[in-house]
BAKOLSE-590375 format. One record per residue: residue number from 1; residue in one letter; z, x, y of N, C-alpha, C, O in turn. Coordinates in steps of 0.2 Angstrom, whole numbers. Example, Ala and Ser with C-alpha at 12.3 -4.5 7.8 and 13.67 -1.06 7.14 Angstrom:
BEGIN
PT   k r    nz    nx    ny   caz   cax   cay    cz    cx    cy    oz    ox    oy
PT   1 A    39    66   -28    39    62   -22    39    66   -16    42    71   -17
PT   2 S    35    64   -11    36    68    -5    39    64     0    40    67     6
***
This chain:
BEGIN
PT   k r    nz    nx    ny   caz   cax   cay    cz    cx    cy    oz    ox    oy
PT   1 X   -14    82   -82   -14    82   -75   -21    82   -72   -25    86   -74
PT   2 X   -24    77   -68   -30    78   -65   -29    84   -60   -25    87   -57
PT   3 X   -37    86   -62   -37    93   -58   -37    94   -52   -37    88   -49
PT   4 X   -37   100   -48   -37    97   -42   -43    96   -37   -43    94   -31
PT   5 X   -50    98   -41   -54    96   -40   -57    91   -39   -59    89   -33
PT   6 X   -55    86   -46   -54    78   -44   -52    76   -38   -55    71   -35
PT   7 X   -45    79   -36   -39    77   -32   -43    78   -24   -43    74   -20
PT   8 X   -48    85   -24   -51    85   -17   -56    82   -16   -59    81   -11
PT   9 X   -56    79   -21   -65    76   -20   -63    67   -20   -67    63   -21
PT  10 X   -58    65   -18   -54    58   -14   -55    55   -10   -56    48   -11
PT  11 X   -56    58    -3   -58    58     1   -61    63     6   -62    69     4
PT  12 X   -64    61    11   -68    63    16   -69    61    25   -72    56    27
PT  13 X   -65    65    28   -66    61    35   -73    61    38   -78    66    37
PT  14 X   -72    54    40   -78    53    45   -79    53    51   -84    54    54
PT  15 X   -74    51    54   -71    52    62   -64    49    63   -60    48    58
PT  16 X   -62    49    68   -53    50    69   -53    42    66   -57    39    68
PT  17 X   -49    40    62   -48    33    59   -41    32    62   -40    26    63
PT  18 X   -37    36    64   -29    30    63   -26    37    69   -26    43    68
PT  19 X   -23    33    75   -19    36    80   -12    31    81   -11    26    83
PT  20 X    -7    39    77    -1    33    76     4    38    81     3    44    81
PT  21 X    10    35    86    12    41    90    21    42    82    25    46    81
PT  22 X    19    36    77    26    38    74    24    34    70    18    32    70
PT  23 X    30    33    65    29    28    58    29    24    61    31    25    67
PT  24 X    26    17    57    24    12    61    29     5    55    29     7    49
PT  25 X    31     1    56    35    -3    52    30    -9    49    31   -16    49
PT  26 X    26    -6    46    22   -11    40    26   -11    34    29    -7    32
PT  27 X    24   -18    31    27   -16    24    23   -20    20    20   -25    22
PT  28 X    23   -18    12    18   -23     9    23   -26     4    29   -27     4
PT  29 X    19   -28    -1    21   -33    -6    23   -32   -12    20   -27   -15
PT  30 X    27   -36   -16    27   -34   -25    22   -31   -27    22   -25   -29
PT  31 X    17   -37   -27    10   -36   -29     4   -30   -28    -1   -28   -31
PT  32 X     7   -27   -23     2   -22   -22     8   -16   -24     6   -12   -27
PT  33 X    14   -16   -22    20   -11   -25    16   -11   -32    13    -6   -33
PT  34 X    15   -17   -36    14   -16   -43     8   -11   -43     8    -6   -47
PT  35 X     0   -13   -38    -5   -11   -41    -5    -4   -38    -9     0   -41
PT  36 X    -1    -1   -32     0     4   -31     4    12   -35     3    18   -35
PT  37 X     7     7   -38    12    12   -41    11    12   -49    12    16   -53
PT  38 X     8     6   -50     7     3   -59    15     4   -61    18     9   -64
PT  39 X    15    -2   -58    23    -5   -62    22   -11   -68    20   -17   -68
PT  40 X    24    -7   -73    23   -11   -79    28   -17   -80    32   -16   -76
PT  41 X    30   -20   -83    35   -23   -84    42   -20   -86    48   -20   -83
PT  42 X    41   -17   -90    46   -11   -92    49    -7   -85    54    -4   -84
PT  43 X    44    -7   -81    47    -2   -74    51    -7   -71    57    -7   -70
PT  44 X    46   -13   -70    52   -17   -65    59   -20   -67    63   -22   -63
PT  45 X    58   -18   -75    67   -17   -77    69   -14   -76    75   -15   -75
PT  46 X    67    -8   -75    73    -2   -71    75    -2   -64    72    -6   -59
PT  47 X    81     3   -64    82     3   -57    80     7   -54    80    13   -56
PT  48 X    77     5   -47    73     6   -44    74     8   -36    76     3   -32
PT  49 X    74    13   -35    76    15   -25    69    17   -21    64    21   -22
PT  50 X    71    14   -18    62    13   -14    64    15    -6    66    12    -2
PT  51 X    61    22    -5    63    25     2    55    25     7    49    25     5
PT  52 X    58    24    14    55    24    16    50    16    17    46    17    21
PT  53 X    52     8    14    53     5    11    49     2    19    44    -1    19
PT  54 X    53     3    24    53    -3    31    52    -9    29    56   -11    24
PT  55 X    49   -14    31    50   -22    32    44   -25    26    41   -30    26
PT  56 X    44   -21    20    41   -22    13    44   -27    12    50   -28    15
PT  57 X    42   -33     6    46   -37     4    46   -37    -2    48   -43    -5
PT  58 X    45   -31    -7    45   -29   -12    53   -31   -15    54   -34   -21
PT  59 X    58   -28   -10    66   -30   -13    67   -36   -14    71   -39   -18
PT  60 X    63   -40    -8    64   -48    -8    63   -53   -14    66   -58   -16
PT  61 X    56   -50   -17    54   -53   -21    56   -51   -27    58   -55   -31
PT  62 X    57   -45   -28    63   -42   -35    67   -46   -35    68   -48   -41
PT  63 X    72   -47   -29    79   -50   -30    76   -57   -32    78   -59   -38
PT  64 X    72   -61   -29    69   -70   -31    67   -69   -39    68   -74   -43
PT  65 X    65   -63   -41    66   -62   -49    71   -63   -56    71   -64   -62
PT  66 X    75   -61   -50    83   -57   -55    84   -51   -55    89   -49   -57
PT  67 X    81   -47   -52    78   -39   -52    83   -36   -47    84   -40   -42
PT  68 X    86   -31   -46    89   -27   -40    85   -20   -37    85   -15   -41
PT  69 X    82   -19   -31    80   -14   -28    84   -12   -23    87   -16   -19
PT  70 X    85    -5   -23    88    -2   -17    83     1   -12    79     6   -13
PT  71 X    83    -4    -6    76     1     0    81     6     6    87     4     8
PT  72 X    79     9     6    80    14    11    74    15    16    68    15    15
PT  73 X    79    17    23    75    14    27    78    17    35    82    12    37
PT  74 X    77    22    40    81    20    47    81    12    49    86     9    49
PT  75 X    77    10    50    73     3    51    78    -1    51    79    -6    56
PT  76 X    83    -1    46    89    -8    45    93    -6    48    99    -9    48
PT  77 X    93    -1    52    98    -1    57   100    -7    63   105    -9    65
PT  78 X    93    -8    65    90   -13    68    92   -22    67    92   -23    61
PT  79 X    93   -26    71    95   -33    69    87   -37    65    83   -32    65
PT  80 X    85   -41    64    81   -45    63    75   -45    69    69   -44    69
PT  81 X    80   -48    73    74   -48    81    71   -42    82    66   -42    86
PT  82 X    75   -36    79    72   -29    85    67   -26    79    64   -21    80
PT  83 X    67   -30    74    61   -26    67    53   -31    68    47   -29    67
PT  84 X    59   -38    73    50   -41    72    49   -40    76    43   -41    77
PT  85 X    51   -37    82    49   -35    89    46   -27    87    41   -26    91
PT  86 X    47   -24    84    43   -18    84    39   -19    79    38   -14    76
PT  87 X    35   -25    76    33   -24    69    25   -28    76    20   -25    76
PT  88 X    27   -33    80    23   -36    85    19   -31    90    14   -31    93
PT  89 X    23   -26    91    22   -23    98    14   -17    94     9   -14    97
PT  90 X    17   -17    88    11    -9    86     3   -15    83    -3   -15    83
PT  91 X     8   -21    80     1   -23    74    -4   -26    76    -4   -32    74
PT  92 X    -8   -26    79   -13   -29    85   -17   -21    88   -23   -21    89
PT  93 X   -15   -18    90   -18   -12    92   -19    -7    84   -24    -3    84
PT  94 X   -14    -8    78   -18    -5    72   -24    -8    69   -29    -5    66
PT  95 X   -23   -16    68   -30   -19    67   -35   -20    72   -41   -21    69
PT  96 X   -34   -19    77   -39   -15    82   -43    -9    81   -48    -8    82
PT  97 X   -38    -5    78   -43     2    79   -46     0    71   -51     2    70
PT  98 X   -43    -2    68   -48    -3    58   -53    -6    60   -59    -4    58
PT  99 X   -53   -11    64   -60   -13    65   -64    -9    68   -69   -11    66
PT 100 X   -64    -6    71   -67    -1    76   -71     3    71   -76     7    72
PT 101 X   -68     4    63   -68     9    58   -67     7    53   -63     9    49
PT 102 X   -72     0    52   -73    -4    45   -75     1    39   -72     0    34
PT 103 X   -79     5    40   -83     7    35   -76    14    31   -76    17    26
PT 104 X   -72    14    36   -66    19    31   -62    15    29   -57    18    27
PT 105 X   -64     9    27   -59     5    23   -62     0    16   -68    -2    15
PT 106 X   -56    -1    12   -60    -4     6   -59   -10     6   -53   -11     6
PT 107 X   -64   -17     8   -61   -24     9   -60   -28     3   -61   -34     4
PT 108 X   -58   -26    -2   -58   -28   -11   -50   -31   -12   -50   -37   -14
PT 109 X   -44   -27    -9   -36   -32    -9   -38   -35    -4   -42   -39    -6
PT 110 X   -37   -33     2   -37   -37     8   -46   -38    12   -50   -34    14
PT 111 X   -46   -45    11   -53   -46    13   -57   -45    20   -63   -46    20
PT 112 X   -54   -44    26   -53   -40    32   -48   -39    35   -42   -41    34
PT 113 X   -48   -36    39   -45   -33    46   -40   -38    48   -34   -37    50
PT 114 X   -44   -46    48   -39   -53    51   -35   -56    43   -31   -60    44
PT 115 X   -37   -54    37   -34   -54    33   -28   -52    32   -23   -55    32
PT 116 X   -29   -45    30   -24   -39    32   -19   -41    36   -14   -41    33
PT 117 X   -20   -42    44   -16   -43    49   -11   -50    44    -5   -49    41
PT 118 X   -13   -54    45   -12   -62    42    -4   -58    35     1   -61    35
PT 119 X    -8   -52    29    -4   -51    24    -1   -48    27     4   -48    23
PT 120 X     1   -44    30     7   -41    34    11   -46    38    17   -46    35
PT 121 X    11   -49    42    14   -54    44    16   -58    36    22   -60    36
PT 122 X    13   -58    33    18   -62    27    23   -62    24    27   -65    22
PT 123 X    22   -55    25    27   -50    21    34   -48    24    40   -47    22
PT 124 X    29   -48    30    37   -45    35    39   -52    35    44   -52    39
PT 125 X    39   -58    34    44   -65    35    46   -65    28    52   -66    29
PT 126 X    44   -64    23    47   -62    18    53   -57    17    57   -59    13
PT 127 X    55   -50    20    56   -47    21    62   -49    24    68   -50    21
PT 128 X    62   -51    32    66   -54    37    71   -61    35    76   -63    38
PT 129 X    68   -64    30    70   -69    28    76   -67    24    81   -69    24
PT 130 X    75   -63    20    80   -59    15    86   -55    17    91   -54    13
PT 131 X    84   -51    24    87   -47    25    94   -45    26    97   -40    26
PT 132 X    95   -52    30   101   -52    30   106   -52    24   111   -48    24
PT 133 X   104   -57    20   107   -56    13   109   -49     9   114   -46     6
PT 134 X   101   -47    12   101   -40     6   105   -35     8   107   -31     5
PT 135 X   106   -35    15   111   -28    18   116   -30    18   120   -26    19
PT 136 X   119   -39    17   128   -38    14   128   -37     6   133   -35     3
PT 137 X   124   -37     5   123   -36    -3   122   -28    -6   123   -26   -12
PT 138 X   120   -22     1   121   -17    -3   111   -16    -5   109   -11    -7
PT 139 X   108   -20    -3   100   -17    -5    97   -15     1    94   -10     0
PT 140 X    97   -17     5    94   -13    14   101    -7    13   107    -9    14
PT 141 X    99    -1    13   101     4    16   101     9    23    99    15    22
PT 142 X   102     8    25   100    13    32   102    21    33   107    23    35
PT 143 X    98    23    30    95    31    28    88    32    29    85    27    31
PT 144 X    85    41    27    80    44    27    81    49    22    86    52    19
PT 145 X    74    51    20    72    56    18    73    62    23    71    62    29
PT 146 X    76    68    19    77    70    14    85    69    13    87    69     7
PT 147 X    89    67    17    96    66    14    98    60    14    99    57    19
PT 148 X    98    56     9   101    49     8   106    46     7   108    40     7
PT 149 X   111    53     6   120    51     5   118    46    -1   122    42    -2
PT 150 X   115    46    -5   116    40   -10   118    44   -18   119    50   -18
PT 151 X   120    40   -22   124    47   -27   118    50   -31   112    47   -31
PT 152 X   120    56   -34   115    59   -40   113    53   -45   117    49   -48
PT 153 X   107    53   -46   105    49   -55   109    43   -53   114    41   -57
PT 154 X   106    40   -49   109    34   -48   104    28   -49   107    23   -50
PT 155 X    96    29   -51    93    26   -52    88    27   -57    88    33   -59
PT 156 X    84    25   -59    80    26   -66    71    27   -62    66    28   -66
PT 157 X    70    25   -57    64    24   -53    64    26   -47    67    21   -44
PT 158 X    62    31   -43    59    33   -36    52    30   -34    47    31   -37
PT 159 X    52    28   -27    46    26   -25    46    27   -16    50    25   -12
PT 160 X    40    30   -16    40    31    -7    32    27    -7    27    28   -10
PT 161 X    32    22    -2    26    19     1    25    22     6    29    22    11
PT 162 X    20    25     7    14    25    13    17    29    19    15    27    24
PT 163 X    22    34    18    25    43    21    23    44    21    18    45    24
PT 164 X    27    48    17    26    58    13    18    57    12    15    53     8
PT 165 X    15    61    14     8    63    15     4    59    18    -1    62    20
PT 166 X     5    55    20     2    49    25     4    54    33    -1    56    36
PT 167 X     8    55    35    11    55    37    11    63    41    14    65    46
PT 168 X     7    67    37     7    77    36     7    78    43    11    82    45
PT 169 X     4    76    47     5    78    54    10    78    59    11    81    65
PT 170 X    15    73    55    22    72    58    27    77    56    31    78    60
PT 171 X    27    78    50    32    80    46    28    89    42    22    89    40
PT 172 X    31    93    43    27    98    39    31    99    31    36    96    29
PT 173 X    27   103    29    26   102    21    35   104    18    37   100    14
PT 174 X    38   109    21    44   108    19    49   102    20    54   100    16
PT 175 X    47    99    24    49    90    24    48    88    19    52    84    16
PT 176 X    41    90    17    40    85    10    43    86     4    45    81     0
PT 177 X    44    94     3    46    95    -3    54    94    -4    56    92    -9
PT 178 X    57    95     2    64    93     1    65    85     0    70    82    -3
PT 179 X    59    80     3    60    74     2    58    71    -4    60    66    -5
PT 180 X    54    74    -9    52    74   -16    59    77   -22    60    74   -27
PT 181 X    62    82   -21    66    84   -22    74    78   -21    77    77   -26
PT 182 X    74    77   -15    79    74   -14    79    67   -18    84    64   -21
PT 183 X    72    64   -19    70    58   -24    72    59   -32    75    56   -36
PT 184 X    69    66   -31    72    68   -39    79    66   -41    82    62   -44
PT 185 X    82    72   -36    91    69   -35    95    63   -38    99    63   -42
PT 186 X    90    57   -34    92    51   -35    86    48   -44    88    44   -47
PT 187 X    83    50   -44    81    45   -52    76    52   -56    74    57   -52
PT 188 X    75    51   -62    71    55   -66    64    56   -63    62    62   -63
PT 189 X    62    51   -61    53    48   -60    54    45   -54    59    42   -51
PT 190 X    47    48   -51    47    49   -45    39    47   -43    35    51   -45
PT 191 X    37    42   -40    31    40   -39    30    40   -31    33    37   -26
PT 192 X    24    44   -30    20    42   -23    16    38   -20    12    39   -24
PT 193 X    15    35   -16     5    33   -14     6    33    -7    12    33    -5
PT 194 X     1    32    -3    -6    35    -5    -5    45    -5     0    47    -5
PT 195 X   -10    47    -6   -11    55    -7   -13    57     2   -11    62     5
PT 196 X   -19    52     3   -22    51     8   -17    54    16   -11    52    17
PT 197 X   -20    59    22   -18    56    28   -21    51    32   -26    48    32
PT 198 X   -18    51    36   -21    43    42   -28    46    43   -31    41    43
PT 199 X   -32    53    45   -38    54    44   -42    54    38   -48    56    38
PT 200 X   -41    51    34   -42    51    26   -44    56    24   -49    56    22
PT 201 X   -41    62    24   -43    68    20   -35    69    15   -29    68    16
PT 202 X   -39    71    10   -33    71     5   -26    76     8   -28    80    12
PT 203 X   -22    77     7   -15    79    11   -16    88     5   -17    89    -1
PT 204 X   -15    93    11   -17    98     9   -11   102     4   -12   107     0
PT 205 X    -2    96     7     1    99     4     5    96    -4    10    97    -7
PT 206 X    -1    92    -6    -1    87   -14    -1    94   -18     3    96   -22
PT 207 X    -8    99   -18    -7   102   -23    -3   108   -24    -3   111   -30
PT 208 X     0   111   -17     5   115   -15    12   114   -18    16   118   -19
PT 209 X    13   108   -18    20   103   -19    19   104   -28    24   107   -32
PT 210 X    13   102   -31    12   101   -38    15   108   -41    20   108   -43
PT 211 X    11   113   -40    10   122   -41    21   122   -41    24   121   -46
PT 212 X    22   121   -34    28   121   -35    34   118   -41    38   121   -45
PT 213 X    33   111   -40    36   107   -46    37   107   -51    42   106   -54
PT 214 X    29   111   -55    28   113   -60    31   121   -62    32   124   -67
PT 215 X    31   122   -57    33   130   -59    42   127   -59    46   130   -63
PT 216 X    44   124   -56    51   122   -60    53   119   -64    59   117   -65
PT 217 X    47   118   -68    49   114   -74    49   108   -73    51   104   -77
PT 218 X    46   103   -67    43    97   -67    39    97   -70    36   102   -73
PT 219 X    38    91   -70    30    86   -75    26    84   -69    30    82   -65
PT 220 X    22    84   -68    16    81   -63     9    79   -66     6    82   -70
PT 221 X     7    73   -61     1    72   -64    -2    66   -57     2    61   -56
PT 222 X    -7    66   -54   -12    61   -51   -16    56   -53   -22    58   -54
PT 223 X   -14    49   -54   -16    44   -57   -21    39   -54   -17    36   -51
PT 224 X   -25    37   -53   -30    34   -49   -29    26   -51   -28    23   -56
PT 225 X   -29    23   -44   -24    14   -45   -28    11   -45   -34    13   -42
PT 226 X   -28     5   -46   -32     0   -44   -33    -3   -36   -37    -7   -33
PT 227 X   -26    -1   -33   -25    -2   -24   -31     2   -21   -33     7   -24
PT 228 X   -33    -1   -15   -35     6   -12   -38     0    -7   -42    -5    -7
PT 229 X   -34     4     0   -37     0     7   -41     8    13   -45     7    17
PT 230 X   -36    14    12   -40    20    14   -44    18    11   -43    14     7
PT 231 X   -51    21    12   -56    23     8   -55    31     5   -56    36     8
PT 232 X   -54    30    -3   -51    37    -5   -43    36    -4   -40    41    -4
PT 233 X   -42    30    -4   -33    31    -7   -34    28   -12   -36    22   -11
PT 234 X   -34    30   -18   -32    26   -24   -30    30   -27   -33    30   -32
PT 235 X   -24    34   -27   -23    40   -30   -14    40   -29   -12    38   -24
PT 236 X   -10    41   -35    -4    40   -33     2    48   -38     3    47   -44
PT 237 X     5    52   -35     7    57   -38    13    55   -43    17    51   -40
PT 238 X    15    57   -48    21    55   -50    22    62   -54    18    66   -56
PT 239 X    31    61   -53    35    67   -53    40    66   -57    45    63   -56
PT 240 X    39    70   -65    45    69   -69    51    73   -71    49    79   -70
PT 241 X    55    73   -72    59    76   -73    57    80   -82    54    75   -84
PT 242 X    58    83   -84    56    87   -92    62    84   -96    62    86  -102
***
Protein backbone atom coordinates (compact mmCIF):
# COMPACT_ATOMS: atom_id res chain seq x y z
CA UNK A 1 0.00 0.00 0.00
CA UNK A 2 1.38 3.53 -0.74
CA UNK A 3 1.89 5.34 2.35
CA UNK A 4 -0.13 7.99 3.27
CA UNK A 5 2.58 10.33 3.04
CA UNK A 6 2.82 9.75 -0.59
CA UNK A 7 -1.00 9.97 -0.80
CA UNK A 8 -0.79 13.73 0.95
CA UNK A 9 1.87 14.81 -1.00
CA UNK A 10 -0.74 14.70 -4.57
CA UNK A 11 -1.80 17.55 -4.45
CA UNK A 12 -2.04 21.15 -3.36
CA UNK A 13 -4.60 23.96 -3.72
CA UNK A 14 -3.66 27.01 -5.18
CA UNK A 15 -6.90 28.89 -5.38
CA UNK A 16 -10.67 28.01 -5.60
CA UNK A 17 -10.30 25.87 -9.12
CA UNK A 18 -13.83 24.34 -9.60
CA UNK A 19 -17.37 25.79 -8.43
CA UNK A 20 -19.98 23.06 -8.91
CA UNK A 21 -23.73 23.73 -7.21
CA UNK A 22 -24.10 19.61 -7.86
CA UNK A 23 -22.75 16.69 -9.93
CA UNK A 24 -22.32 17.90 -13.24
CA UNK A 25 -23.09 15.09 -16.26
CA UNK A 26 -19.64 14.65 -17.88
CA UNK A 27 -18.49 11.57 -19.03
CA UNK A 28 -15.36 10.09 -20.43
CA UNK A 29 -14.21 7.36 -22.49
CA UNK A 30 -12.99 3.72 -22.82
CA UNK A 31 -9.68 5.14 -23.36
CA UNK A 32 -9.24 7.06 -20.56
CA UNK A 33 -11.60 4.38 -18.30
CA UNK A 34 -8.64 2.18 -19.26
CA UNK A 35 -5.79 4.77 -18.39
CA UNK A 36 -7.66 5.76 -15.24
CA UNK A 37 -8.40 2.65 -13.77
CA UNK A 38 -5.57 0.28 -15.66
CA UNK A 39 -7.91 -1.96 -17.16
CA UNK A 40 -5.81 -4.75 -18.56
CA UNK A 41 -7.23 -6.84 -20.94
CA UNK A 42 -8.04 -9.59 -18.64
CA UNK A 43 -10.30 -6.70 -16.61
CA UNK A 44 -12.13 -5.85 -19.71
CA UNK A 45 -13.25 -9.51 -19.73
CA UNK A 46 -14.81 -9.26 -16.63
CA UNK A 47 -17.99 -8.03 -15.60
CA UNK A 48 -17.91 -4.92 -14.87
CA UNK A 49 -20.61 -2.19 -13.03
CA UNK A 50 -19.66 1.08 -13.33
CA UNK A 51 -21.61 3.68 -10.95
CA UNK A 52 -21.95 6.84 -10.98
CA UNK A 53 -21.07 6.31 -14.94
CA UNK A 54 -23.48 9.51 -16.33
CA UNK A 55 -23.20 10.10 -20.08
CA UNK A 56 -19.64 8.12 -20.14
CA UNK A 57 -19.31 6.15 -23.27
CA UNK A 58 -17.23 3.66 -21.74
CA UNK A 59 -20.53 1.01 -21.90
CA UNK A 60 -21.00 2.11 -25.52
CA UNK A 61 -17.72 1.17 -26.55
CA UNK A 62 -17.53 -2.23 -24.44
CA UNK A 63 -20.75 -3.18 -26.03
CA UNK A 64 -19.12 -2.16 -30.01
CA UNK A 65 -16.62 -4.71 -28.47
CA UNK A 66 -18.59 -7.76 -27.55
CA UNK A 67 -18.08 -6.76 -23.94
CA UNK A 68 -21.12 -6.14 -21.37
CA UNK A 69 -20.99 -3.17 -18.86
CA UNK A 70 -23.60 -2.25 -16.30
CA UNK A 71 -23.66 1.95 -15.68
CA UNK A 72 -25.60 3.05 -13.04
CA UNK A 73 -26.66 6.30 -12.95
CA UNK A 74 -29.86 8.77 -11.65
CA UNK A 75 -29.14 10.42 -14.93
CA UNK A 76 -31.06 7.75 -17.19
CA UNK A 77 -34.00 8.54 -15.81
CA UNK A 78 -34.04 11.28 -18.04
CA UNK A 79 -34.87 10.86 -22.18
CA UNK A 80 -32.03 11.67 -24.58
CA UNK A 81 -32.97 15.35 -25.02
CA UNK A 82 -32.99 16.15 -21.28
CA UNK A 83 -29.12 14.57 -20.82
CA UNK A 84 -28.05 16.64 -23.76
CA UNK A 85 -29.80 19.59 -22.48
CA UNK A 86 -28.21 19.32 -19.13
CA UNK A 87 -24.76 18.17 -20.37
CA UNK A 88 -25.11 22.04 -22.75
CA UNK A 89 -26.53 24.12 -20.01
CA UNK A 90 -23.19 23.46 -17.39
CA UNK A 91 -20.34 22.73 -20.16
CA UNK A 92 -19.30 26.04 -21.37
CA UNK A 93 -19.14 27.82 -17.83
CA UNK A 94 -16.90 24.55 -16.62
CA UNK A 95 -14.50 25.21 -19.53
CA UNK A 96 -14.56 28.65 -18.57
CA UNK A 97 -13.70 28.59 -15.14
CA UNK A 98 -10.42 25.71 -16.23
CA UNK A 99 -9.29 28.46 -18.31
CA UNK A 100 -9.47 30.91 -15.79
CA UNK A 101 -7.09 28.06 -13.95
CA UNK A 102 -4.79 26.66 -16.66
CA UNK A 103 -1.93 26.25 -14.39
CA UNK A 104 -4.22 23.52 -12.18
CA UNK A 105 -4.50 21.31 -15.00
CA UNK A 106 -2.27 18.82 -16.73
CA UNK A 107 -2.55 19.52 -20.71
CA UNK A 108 -0.78 15.84 -21.66
CA UNK A 109 -4.53 13.58 -22.48
CA UNK A 110 -6.36 16.56 -23.45
CA UNK A 111 -4.38 19.29 -25.16
CA UNK A 112 -6.57 22.27 -23.96
CA UNK A 113 -9.58 23.52 -22.31
CA UNK A 114 -11.31 23.77 -26.33
CA UNK A 115 -9.93 20.31 -26.68
CA UNK A 116 -11.30 18.85 -23.54
CA UNK A 117 -14.52 20.71 -24.35
CA UNK A 118 -14.60 19.09 -28.08
CA UNK A 119 -13.74 15.29 -26.11
CA UNK A 120 -16.64 15.49 -23.95
CA UNK A 121 -18.94 16.50 -26.48
CA UNK A 122 -17.64 13.12 -28.28
CA UNK A 123 -18.37 11.08 -25.75
CA UNK A 124 -21.66 12.23 -24.71
CA UNK A 125 -22.73 11.53 -28.74
CA UNK A 126 -21.28 8.32 -28.28
CA UNK A 127 -23.14 7.73 -25.21
CA UNK A 128 -26.59 9.26 -26.58
CA UNK A 129 -26.29 7.25 -29.57
CA UNK A 130 -26.21 4.02 -27.52
CA UNK A 131 -28.61 4.76 -25.17
CA UNK A 132 -31.41 4.00 -25.99
CA UNK A 133 -30.43 0.42 -26.92
CA UNK A 134 -28.47 0.02 -23.84
CA UNK A 135 -31.42 0.76 -21.31
CA UNK A 136 -33.79 -1.80 -23.27
CA UNK A 137 -31.01 -4.11 -22.95
CA UNK A 138 -30.56 -3.92 -19.22
CA UNK A 139 -27.08 -1.72 -19.20
CA UNK A 140 -28.16 2.07 -18.42
CA UNK A 141 -29.64 1.45 -15.04
CA UNK A 142 -31.24 4.24 -13.02
CA UNK A 143 -29.87 4.01 -9.49
CA UNK A 144 -27.37 5.63 -6.84
CA UNK A 145 -24.96 4.99 -4.52
CA UNK A 146 -25.18 3.82 -1.84
CA UNK A 147 -28.22 1.64 -2.63
CA UNK A 148 -28.51 0.05 -6.09
CA UNK A 149 -31.16 -2.67 -5.61
CA UNK A 150 -28.75 -4.54 -7.91
CA UNK A 151 -28.18 -8.29 -6.62
CA UNK A 152 -25.09 -9.46 -4.27
CA UNK A 153 -21.83 -10.60 -6.25
CA UNK A 154 -23.28 -9.93 -9.31
CA UNK A 155 -20.23 -8.60 -10.98
CA UNK A 156 -16.47 -9.45 -10.97
CA UNK A 157 -15.37 -5.48 -11.42
CA UNK A 158 -16.52 -2.10 -9.56
CA UNK A 159 -15.75 1.31 -10.75
CA UNK A 160 -16.85 4.87 -9.72
CA UNK A 161 -15.58 7.81 -12.13
CA UNK A 162 -14.94 11.09 -10.81
CA UNK A 163 -17.70 11.16 -7.29
CA UNK A 164 -16.78 9.62 -4.34
CA UNK A 165 -14.03 12.03 -3.31
CA UNK A 166 -14.42 14.38 -6.03
CA UNK A 167 -17.33 15.32 -4.67
CA UNK A 168 -16.35 15.52 -0.32
CA UNK A 169 -18.08 18.61 0.01
CA UNK A 170 -21.31 17.35 -1.22
CA UNK A 171 -21.66 14.18 0.37
CA UNK A 172 -19.99 13.56 3.89
CA UNK A 173 -17.67 10.77 4.63
CA UNK A 174 -20.30 8.36 5.69
CA UNK A 175 -21.82 8.62 2.18
CA UNK A 176 -18.73 7.36 1.17
CA UNK A 177 -18.14 4.55 3.08
CA UNK A 178 -21.42 3.16 2.66
CA UNK A 179 -20.98 3.72 -1.11
CA UNK A 180 -17.66 1.80 -1.10
CA UNK A 181 -19.17 -0.79 0.79
CA UNK A 182 -22.25 -0.97 -1.18
CA UNK A 183 -19.75 -1.52 -4.34
CA UNK A 184 -18.05 -4.27 -2.41
CA UNK A 185 -21.69 -5.91 -2.25
CA UNK A 186 -21.96 -5.89 -5.88
CA UNK A 187 -18.18 -7.30 -7.10
CA UNK A 188 -14.91 -8.52 -5.14
CA UNK A 189 -12.79 -5.34 -6.54
CA UNK A 190 -13.50 -2.24 -6.43
CA UNK A 191 -11.64 0.70 -8.06
CA UNK A 192 -11.73 4.62 -7.69
CA UNK A 193 -10.37 7.73 -9.51
CA UNK A 194 -9.59 10.52 -8.99
CA UNK A 195 -8.49 10.65 -5.04
CA UNK A 196 -8.41 14.50 -5.75
CA UNK A 197 -11.35 17.21 -4.61
CA UNK A 198 -12.73 19.82 -7.24
CA UNK A 199 -10.03 22.15 -4.90
CA UNK A 200 -7.46 19.71 -5.72
CA UNK A 201 -6.48 18.73 -2.31
CA UNK A 202 -6.31 15.27 -1.82
CA UNK A 203 -9.85 13.99 -0.08
CA UNK A 204 -9.28 13.89 3.73
CA UNK A 205 -11.57 10.90 3.90
CA UNK A 206 -9.18 8.38 1.43
CA UNK A 207 -7.19 7.56 4.23
CA UNK A 208 -9.84 7.39 7.04
CA UNK A 209 -11.85 5.02 4.56
CA UNK A 210 -8.36 2.86 4.08
CA UNK A 211 -7.65 2.62 8.31
CA UNK A 212 -11.16 1.38 8.07
CA UNK A 213 -11.30 -1.24 5.21
CA UNK A 214 -8.41 -2.70 6.34
CA UNK A 215 -9.29 -3.03 9.80
CA UNK A 216 -12.16 -5.32 8.20
CA UNK A 217 -10.18 -7.46 6.53
CA UNK A 218 -10.05 -5.38 3.22
CA UNK A 219 -6.96 -5.23 0.84
CA UNK A 220 -6.24 -1.69 -0.06
CA UNK A 221 -3.77 0.04 -1.97
CA UNK A 222 -3.16 3.69 -3.98
CA UNK A 223 -1.91 3.18 -7.43
CA UNK A 224 -0.56 6.23 -9.39
CA UNK A 225 -2.07 6.15 -13.32
CA UNK A 226 -0.95 7.33 -16.16
CA UNK A 227 -4.45 9.85 -16.42
CA UNK A 228 -4.23 12.90 -14.86
CA UNK A 229 -6.21 16.16 -15.97
CA UNK A 230 -6.40 17.65 -12.02
CA UNK A 231 -3.17 18.49 -11.36
CA UNK A 232 -2.23 15.79 -8.67
CA UNK A 233 -5.12 13.35 -9.86
CA UNK A 234 -3.23 10.49 -11.00
CA UNK A 235 -4.00 8.45 -8.13
CA UNK A 236 -6.64 5.65 -8.14
CA UNK A 237 -7.81 3.62 -4.81
CA UNK A 238 -8.64 -0.04 -5.22
CA UNK A 239 -10.56 -2.13 -2.77
CA UNK A 240 -10.32 -5.93 -2.43
CA UNK A 241 -12.08 -8.32 -1.05
CA UNK A 242 -9.30 -11.08 0.97
Amino acid sequence: MVQKSSYYSAGKRSNVVMQLGSVVPFGRSLDEYQCMFELSATDLDKSIVSLADGPASFNAEMFALGRRVVSVDPLYSFDRADIERQFYCVVDDIILQIKRTLADWVWTYHASPDHLRESRIQTLGRFLDDFDLGRSQGRYVVGQLPNTQLPDNSFQLALCSHFLFLYADHFPYEFHRAAVLEMLRLAPEVRIFPLLTLMLEPSSYVPRLIDEMQASGYECCVRTVTYQLQRGGNQMLCVKKR
